[in-house]
N, C-alpha and C positions, 0 to 999 in steps of 0.2 A: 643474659647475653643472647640467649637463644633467641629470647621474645623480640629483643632489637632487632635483631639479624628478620628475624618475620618480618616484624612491623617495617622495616626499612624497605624489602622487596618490595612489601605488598604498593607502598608510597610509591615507589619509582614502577612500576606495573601499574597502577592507576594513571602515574604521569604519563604514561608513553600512548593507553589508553584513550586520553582528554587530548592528546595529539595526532589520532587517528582522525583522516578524512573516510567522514560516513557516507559524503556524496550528499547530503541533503541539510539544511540548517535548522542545530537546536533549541537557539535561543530565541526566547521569549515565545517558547512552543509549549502548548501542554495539551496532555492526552490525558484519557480515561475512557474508560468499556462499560458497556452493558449489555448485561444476558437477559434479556427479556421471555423466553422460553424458557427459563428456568424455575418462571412463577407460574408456566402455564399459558402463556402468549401465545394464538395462533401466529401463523406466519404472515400472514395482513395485516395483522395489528401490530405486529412488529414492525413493521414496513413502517407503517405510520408515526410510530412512536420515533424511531429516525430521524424521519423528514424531520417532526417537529422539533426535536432536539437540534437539528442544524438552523432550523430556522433564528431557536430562542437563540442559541448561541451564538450565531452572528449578529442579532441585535443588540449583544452588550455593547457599553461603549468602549472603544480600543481594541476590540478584536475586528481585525484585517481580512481575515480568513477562514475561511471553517470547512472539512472533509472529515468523509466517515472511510475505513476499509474494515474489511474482513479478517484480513490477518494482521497484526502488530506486528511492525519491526524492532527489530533488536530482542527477542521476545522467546527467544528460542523454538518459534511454531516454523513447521516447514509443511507450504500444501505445494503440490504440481504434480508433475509425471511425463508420461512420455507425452509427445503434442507432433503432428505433421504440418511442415510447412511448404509450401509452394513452392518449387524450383531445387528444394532439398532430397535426396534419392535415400530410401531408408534401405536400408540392409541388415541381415542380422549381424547381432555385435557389433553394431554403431548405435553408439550413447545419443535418443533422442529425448532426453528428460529437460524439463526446464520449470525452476520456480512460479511457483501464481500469487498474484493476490488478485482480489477483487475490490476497487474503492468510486468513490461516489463525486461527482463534479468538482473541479478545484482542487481535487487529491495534489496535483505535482505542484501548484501554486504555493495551498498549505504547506508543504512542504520544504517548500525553497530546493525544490529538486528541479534540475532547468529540460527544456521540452528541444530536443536537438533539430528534430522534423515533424511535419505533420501537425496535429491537433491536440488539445485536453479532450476527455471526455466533455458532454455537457447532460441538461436536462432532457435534451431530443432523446439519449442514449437509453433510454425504460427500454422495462418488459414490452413486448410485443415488436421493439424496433431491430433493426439488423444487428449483426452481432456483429463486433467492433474488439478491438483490444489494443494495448499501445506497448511497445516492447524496449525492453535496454537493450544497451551498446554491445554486452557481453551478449544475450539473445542472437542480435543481427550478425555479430560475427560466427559464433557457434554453427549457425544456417546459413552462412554465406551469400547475407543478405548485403552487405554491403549500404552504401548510401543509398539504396532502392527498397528498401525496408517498407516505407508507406505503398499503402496499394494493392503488396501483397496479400498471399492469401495461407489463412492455419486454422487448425482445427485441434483440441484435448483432445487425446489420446490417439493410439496410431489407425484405424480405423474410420472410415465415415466420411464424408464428402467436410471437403477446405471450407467451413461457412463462415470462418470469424475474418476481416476485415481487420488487416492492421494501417491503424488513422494517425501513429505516431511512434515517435520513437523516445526515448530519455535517457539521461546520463545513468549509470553506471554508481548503484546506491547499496550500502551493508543492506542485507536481509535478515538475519535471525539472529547471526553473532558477530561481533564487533570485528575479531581478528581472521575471522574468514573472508575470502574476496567475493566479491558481488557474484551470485551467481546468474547465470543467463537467467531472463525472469521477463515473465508476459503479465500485465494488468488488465482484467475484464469490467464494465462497469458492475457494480454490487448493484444496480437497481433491474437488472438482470437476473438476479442471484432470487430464486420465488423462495426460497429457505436459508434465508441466515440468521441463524438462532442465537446471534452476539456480533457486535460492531461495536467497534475503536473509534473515536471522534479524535482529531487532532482541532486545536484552536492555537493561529498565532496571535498575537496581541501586539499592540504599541506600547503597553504600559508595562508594567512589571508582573510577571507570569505569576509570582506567589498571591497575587490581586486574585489573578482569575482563578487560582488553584481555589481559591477559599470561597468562590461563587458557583462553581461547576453543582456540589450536592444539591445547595436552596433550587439551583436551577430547575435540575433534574427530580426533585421531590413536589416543585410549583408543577411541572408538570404530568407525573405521577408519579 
């Protein structure tokens, strides 16, 4: 009876689960990582191994879409910290923390995560380009940014002159855990990032996702 009584919770706890709005769309989505620093990758070759991954995999046939980030959602990883923004007055004992990730052109598209003002990232956004970031809805409120959000100006951590340029804003999406709410959160391009020692590729498809699940390895072994 005990066991029932488990198993029954757990069923309606998954149900309520698969009824949560994540803010971004699952189906016919799939993901996988690779640590390429872990066999010894400098950080250029890492870089490269990337690119080439987004390339092969958007040439399959039926995938739609292809991004890479840095951090996995729903995944339990939390990166950010405090961040100063332009027209926000910092004080001690005012909570200025706010979630990051870092991901790569087409990120909110792959995602079916919808873009409310301003821009995506693109290819313009590399190393050596201005520094740029695109922010949710919770972000813009937390900062009392309001619908003037693009434009402004922020900067990681609370120190240092405002140089990141926010190009956009986006809906209000889970971060690390399902039943937690979106926390305020800034996205930088990862081709930015001169040391990311592992990246998450998302691929949507038109076909049926178990297709691509069972091509993703040959893929990524065809290219090393």
């Amino acid at each position: 009876m005990a066991l029932l009584v488990s198993a029954g919770l757990f069923t309606r706890s998954m149900a309520n689960l698969a009824r949560q709005d994540l803010g971004f769309e699952v189906e016919r989505l799939v993901t996988f990582g690779v640590s390429p620093e872990r066999n010894g990758y400098a950080p250029a070759r890492s870089r490269a191994l990337y690119a080439q991954i987004e390339r092969e995999l958007a040439a399959v046939p039926g995938v739609t879409a292809v991004a890479a980030a840095r951090v996995p959602v729903l995944a339990g990883e939390n990166w950010g910290g405090d961040v100063s923004v332009e027209g926000f007055r910092r004080a001690p004992g005012v909570n200025t923390d706010a979630r990051l990730n870092r991901v790569g052109p087409g990120y909110f598209r792959a995602l079916g995560l919808p873009l409310l003002a301003g821009r995506e990232f693109t290819e313009a956004d590399g190393a050596g380009a201005p520094k740029v970031a695109v922010v949710n809805e919770a972000f813009a409120r937390k900062f009392g940014l309001g619908r003037a959000a693009v434009g402004r100006r922020m900067a990681e951590g609370g120190d240092g002159p405002l140089d990141v340029e926010i190009v956009g804003v986006v809906r209000d999406a889970k971060y690390n855990q399902v039943r937690e709410a979106a926390p305020p959160q800034f996205f930088t391009p990862a081709r930015q990032d001169t040391a990311a020692g592992a990246m998450t590729f998302y691929a949507r498809t038109a076909l049926r996702a178990d297709d691509l699940v069972r091509r993703v390895p040959g893929l990524v072994k065809g290219i090393d």
